[in-house]
C-alpha positions in Angstrom: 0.0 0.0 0.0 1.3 3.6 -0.9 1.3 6.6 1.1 -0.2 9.7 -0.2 2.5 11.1 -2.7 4.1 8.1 -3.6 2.7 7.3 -7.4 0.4 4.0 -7.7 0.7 3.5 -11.4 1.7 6.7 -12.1 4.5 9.0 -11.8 3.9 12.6 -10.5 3.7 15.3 -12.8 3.5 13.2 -15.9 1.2 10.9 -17.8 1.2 7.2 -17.7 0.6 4.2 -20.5 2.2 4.2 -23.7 -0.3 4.3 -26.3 -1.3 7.8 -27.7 -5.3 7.6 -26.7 -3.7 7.5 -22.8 -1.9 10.7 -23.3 -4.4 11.9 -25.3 -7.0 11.6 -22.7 -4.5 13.0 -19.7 -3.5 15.8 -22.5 -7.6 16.7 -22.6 -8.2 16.7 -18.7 -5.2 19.1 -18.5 -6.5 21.4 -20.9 -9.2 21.3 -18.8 -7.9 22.7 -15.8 -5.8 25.2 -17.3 -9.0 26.3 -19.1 -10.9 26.9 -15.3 -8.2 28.2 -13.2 -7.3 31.7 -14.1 -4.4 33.8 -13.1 -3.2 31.6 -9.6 0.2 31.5 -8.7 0.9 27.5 -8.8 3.1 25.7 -7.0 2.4 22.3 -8.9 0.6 20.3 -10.8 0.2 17.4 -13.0 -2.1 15.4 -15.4 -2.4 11.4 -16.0 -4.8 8.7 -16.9 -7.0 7.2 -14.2 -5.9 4.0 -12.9 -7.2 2.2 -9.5 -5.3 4.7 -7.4 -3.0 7.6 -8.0 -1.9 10.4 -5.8 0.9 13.3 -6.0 3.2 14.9 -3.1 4.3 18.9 -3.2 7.4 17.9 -1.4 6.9 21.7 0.4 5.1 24.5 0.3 6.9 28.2 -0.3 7.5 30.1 2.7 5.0 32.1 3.9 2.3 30.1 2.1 -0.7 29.8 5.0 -3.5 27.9 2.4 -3.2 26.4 -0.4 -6.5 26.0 -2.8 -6.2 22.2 -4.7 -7.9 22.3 -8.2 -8.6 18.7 -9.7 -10.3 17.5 -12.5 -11.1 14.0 -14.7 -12.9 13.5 -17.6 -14.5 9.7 -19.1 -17.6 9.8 -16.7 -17.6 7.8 -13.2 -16.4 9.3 -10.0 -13.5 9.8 -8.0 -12.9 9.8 -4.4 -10.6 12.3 -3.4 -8.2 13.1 0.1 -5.6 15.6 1.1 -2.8 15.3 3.2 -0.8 17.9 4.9 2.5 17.6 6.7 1.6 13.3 7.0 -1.3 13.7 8.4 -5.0 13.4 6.6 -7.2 16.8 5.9 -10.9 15.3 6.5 -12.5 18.8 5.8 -10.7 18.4 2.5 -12.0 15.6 1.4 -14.6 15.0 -1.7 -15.7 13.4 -4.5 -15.7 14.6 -8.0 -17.2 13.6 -11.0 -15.3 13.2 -13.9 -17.3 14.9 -16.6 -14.8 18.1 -16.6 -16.2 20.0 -13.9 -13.4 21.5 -11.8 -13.0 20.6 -7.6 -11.3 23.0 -5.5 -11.0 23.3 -1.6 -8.6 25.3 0.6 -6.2 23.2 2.5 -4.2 25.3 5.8 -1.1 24.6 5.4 0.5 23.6 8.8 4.0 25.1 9.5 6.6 26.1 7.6 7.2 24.9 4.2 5.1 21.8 4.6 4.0 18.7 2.1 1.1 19.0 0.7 -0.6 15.8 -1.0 -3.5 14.2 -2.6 -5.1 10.7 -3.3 -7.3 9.6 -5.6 -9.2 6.4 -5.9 -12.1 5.8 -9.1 -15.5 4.9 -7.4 -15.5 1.8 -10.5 -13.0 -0.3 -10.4 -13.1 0.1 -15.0 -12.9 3.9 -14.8 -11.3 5.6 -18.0 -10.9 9.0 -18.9 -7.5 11.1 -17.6 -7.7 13.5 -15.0 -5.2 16.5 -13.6 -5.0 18.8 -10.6 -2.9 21.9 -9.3 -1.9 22.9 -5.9 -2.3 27.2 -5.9 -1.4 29.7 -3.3 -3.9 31.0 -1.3 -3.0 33.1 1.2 0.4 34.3 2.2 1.6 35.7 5.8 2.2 39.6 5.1 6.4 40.1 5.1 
């Protein structure tokens, strides 16, 4: 079993599979995103192809970062369950499921203590799920200097 962050069939940041319809699909769900999220400073993201569970790590947030918002989104119909993690530990309030017919999910995630990890997991509701998916981590607020 992986902790949130480590990639289960899929490695952050980039799309998985080899054949072109598996990019293509991760390509569309990106486009997505990028096409609902305007003007947010990121501080990651990525895109892939659903697969039985898949998750990313922000090794650490930059300084002075208090929230993060977490934008995700899937395409191909059927649902995903989604969690956050924060410094190791699981963000409840954070937690959701979206539905993967390219509508955007966002929630604001307190970031606890300096430069912390910030994570996500993802698990399809059916276990035949196909479409691609891809989600950003923004700032939010930032402690005045």
């Amino acid at each position: 079993m992986s902790r949130i962050g480590e990639p289960v069939g899929a490695t952050p940041g980039a799309t998985t599979g080899t054949d072109s319809g598996a990019t293509a699909v991760a390509d569309e769900a990106k486009a997505v995103l990028e096409g609902l999220v305007v003007e947010r400073e990121s501080i990651g993201g990525g895109s892939g192809v659903l697969v039985p569970q898949f998750g990313n790590t922000h090794p650490a947030t930059p300084d002075g970062v208090v929230s993060v918002t977490f934008a995700f989104t899937c395409t191909g119909g059927g649902e995903v369950k989604l969690r956050n993690e924060v410094g190791g530990k699981d963000v409840p309030s954070a937690a959701g499921t979206q539905t993967c017919d390219g509508s955007l999910y966002q929630t604001s995630v307190d970031v606890s203590g300096p430069a912390a990890a910030i994570g996500f997991m993802a698990t399809p509701v059916e276990d035949d799920a196909d479409g691609g998916y891809a989600y950003a981590y923004y700032v939010e607020k930032k402690n005045l200097p």
